[in-house]
C-alpha positions in Angstrom: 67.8 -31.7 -21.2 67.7 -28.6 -19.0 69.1 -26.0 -21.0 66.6 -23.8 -22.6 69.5 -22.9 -25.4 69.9 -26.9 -26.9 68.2 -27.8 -29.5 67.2 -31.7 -30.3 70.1 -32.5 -32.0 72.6 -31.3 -29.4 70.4 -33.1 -27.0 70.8 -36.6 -28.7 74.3 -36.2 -29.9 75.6 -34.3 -26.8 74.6 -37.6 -24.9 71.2 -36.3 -23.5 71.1 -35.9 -20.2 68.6 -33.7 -18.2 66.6 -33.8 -14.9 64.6 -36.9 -16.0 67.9 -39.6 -17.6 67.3 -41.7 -14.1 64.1 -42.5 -15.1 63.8 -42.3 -19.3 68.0 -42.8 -19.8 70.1 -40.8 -21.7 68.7 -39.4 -25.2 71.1 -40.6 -27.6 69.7 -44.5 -26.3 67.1 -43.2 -28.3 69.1 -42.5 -31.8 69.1 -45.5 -34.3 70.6 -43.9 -37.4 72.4 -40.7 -38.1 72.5 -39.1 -42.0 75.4 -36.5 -42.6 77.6 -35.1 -44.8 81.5 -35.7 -44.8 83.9 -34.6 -46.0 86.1 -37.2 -47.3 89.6 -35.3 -48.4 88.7 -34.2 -52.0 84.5 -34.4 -51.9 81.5 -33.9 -49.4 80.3 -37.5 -49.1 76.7 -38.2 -47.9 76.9 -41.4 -45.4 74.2 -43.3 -43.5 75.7 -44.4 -39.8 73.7 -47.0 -37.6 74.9 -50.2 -35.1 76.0 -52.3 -38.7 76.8 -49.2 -41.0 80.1 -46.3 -40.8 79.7 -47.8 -37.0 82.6 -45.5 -35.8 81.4 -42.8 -37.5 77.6 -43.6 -35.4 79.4 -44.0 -31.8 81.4 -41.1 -32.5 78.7 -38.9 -32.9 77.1 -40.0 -29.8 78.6 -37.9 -26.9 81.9 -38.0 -28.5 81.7 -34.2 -29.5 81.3 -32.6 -32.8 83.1 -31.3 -35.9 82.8 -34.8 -37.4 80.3 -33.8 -40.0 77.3 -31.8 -41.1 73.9 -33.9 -38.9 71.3 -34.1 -42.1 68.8 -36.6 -40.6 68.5 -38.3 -37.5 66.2 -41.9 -37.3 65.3 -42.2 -33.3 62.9 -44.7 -31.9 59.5 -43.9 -29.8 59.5 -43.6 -26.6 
């Protein structure tokens, strides 16, 4: 990205886009797997989200703003 104020997280869940997404793509290509924290109504619930796992829960995340739950872990692959 190109602000100097975003950290990594808010790069790869904001989408991540910067000066070089033409030729690397956007950051949150990057993300494979997302740990958090939910809560669920009555109790925090720890959830793994991925392509096959809480998959609404994982697009959501991506670019689709925040307030959804607390980010614990986050898998990404090498680039």
């Amino acid at each position: 990205g190109t602000c100097p104020s975003v950290g990594i997280t808010g790069y790869l869940l904001g989408g991540g886009s910067g000066d070089v997404t033409p030729s690397t793509g956007w950051g949150s290509d990057d993300v494979l797997e997302l740990r958090a924290v939910i809560w669920n109504g009555t109790n925090a619930e720890h959830i793994t989200a991925n392509k096959e796992e809480n998959t609404d829960f994982f697009w959501a995340s991506l670019g689709g703003g925040g307030g959804l739950g607390v980010i614990t872990d986050i898998k990404t692959a090498i680039v």
